[in-house]
N, C-alpha and C positions, 0 to 999 in steps of 0.2 A: 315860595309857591307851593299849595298844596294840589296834589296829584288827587284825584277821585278814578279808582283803577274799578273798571267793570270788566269782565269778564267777554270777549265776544267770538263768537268761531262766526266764520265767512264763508257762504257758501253760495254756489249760483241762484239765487230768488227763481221758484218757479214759475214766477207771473212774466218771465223775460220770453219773449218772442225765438222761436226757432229760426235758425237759417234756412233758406231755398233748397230743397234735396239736391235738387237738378246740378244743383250750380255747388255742391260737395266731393262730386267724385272725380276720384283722378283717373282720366283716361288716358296716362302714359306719355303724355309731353314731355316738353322740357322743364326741369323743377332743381335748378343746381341752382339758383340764389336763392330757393325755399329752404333745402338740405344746408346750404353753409350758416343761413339766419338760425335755421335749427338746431347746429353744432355748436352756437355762441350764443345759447340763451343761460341766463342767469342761475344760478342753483339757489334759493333764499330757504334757510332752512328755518328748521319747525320751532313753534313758541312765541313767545310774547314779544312786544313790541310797542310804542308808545303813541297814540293818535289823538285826534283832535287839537286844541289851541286853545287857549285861555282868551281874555278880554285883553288883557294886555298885548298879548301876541297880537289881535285880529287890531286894534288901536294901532298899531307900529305895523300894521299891515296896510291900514287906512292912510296912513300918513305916509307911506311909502310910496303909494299912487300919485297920493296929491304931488308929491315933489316932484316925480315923474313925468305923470301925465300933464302938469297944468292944471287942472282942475281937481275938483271933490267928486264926480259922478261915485266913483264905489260905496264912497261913506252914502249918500246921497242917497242910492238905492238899495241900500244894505244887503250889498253882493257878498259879505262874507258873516252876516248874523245866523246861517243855519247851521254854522259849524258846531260840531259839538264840545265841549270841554274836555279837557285831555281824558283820559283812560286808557285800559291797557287790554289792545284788542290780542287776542290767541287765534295762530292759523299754523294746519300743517302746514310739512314743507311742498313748496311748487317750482315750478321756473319759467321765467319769463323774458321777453324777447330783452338784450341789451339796446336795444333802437326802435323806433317803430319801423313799420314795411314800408319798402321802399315802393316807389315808381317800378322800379325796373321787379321787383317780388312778384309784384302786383300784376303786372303785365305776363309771365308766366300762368297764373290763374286764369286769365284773362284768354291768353290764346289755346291752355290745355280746357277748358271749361262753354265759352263760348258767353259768358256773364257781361252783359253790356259794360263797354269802357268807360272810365269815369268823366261825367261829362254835364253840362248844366247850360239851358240858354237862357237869354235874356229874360224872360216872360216867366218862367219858373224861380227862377233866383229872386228878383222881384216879388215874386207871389211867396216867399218863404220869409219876407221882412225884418231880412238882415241888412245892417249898415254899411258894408263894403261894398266901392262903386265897383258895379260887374265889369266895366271899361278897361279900369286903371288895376284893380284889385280880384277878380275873378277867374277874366276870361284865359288870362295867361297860363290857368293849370287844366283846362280843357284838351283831353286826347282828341286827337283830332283822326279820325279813321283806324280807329283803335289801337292809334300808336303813341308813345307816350311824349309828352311837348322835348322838343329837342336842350337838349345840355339839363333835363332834369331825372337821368335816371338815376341817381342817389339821392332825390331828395324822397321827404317821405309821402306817401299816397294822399291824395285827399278828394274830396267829391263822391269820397265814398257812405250810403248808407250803414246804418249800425247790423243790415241784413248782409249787408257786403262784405263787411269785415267780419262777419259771425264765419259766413259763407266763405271765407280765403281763410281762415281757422280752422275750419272741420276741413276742408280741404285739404290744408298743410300736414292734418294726420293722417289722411290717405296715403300722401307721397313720403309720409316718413314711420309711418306704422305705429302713432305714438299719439294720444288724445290731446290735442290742441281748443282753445277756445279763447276768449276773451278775457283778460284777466276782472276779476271781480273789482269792486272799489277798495277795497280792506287792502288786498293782496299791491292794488297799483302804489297805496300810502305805506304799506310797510317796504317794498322795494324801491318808494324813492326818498324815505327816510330812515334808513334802518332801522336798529334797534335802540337806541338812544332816545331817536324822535326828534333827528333836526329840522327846523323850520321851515327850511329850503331844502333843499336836493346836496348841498356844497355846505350847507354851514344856516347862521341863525340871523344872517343878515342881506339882505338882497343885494346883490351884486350884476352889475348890467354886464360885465365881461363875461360871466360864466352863463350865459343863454343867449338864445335869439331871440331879441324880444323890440318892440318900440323902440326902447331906450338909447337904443346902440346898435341894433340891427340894418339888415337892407331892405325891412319891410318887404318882405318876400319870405318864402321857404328857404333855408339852406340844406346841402347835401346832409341826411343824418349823421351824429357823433363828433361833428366840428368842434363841437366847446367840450371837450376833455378835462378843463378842469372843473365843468359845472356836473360832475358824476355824482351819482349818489352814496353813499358808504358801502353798498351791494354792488357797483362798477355800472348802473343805469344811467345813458344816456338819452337826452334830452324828454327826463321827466318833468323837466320844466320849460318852457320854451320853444320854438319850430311849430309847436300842431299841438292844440287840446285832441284830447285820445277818446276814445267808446270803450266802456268800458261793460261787462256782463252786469252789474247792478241798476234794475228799476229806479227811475225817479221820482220818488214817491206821494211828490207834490203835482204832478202831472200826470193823467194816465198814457199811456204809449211812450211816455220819454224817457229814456237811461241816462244815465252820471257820467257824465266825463269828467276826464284828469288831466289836472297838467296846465298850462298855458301858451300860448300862440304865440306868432311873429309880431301880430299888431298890441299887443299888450304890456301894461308897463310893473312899475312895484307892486309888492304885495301881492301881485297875481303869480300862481306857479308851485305856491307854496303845497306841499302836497296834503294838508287838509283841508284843502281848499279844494270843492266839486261844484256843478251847477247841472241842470239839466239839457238833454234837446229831444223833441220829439226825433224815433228812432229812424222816419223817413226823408229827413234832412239831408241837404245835399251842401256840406261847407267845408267855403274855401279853406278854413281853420284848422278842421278836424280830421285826425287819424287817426292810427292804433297801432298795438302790437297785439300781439298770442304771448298766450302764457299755459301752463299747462300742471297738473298734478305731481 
């Protein structure tokens, strides 16, 4: 295999939309599941690192779905031709969360801030023209009187805008004295493939035990950090699997959309791989998607 190593520093794009002020400052609540997520964030240190994927890879990536899923849809819509061919991007050191944010995190911001609870009806979810029945597949992560659906406060957040997740990151450096934000795209692929550049998060072949995905999952959210052995070589859990993430990078083929990372519950092979991204307009409300904080 030959390597084409480009040089790349990753930095937050200035065209990414700010978070809400309002909805930034800590007025003194309760913030002790912000403070313990903050004491168990990743340390990823500084330098190179190996991204993108060759044709081979994104081939064996295609054909992984297929087995999976039943069908071709990936190859079909060429859900993984924007990736770019391997290189070797360069980033200071930063850290970032080991999990994304929880329900129960999230619900702290929520009652110290006064930030509408995450929440989505019929008529909107519809108008946003995603495939999950809102019945069987949405409504179930609906806070209902700004409190979080019962037996999910470890799983991870979702229904949140990429304003909301920006907005519970500056937040979180309020209540911890320390600059929090959304980790960039560069920063998400080096911490969920180290320095090597594995495939996966776990290794160079997809594996349905090590995520929560379609394949083997309960088609639903699990509590975050379940799959321990799906970690990434920097100790990142569920960089693949549970919830595609928001991440601080522009989507540059859409105006208003940023890059998410990662892969979802409803998802099968080949998907997760972490140079694998896709866009979503930034005021999107899905069942799929969450985040972490990461920070300088």
């Amino acid at each position: 295999m030959r390597w084409i190593f480009l040089a790349v520093v990753a930095a937050c794009s200035s065209a990414a939309p700010k978070p809400p002020a309002a909805h930034t400052q800590y007025r003194g609540g309760t913030a002790d599941r912000a403070r313990v997520d903050d004491a168990n964030m990743l340390q990823i240190e500084a330098g190179p690192y190996v991204a993108g994927s060759t044709v081979e890879e994104r081939t064996e990536a295609y054909d992984a779905y297929r087995e999976t899923a039943g069908h071709d849809t990936a190859r079909e819509r060429g859900w993984f031709k924007r990736e770019r061919e391997p290189h070797q991007g360069t980033l200071p050191a930063f850290v970032i969360d080991a999990t994304p944010v929880t329900n129960a995190a999230f619900a702290e911001f929520v009652a110290d801030t006064g930030i509408a609870a995450p929440a989505i009806d019929e008529a909107h979810w519809n108008k946003q023209g995603f495939s999950q029945d809102y019945a069987t597949e949405v409504a179930r992560f609906n806070w209902v009187d700004g409190a979080v659906p019962e037996g999910r406060e470890e799983h991870p957040v979702v229904l949140v805008t990429w304003r909301d997740a920006a907005a519970y990151c500056a937040w979180r450096s309020a209540v911890v004295g320390q600059t929090r934000r959304l980790p960039t795209a560069q920063e998400y692929e080096k911490a969920a493939r180290g320095t090597r550049g594995v495939l996966y998060p776990w290794g160079d072949r997809f594996d349905a035990s090590k995520l929560n995905s379609a394949v083997s999952g309960p088609r639903d959210t699990t509590p975050v950090g379940s799959f321990e052995d799906g970690a990434s070589p920097f100790g990142m859990l569920d960089a693949a699997g549970n919830v595609f993430q928001w991440t601080a990078t522009p989507w540059d083929q859409k105006p208003r959309s940023m890059t998410v990372k990662g892969s979802a519950w409803d998802d099968y092979g080949g998907l997760g791989r972490p140079a694998a991204a896709h866009g979503r307009p930034r005021t999107v409300r899905h069942a799929i998607v969450g985040f972490r904080c990461a920070g300088s």
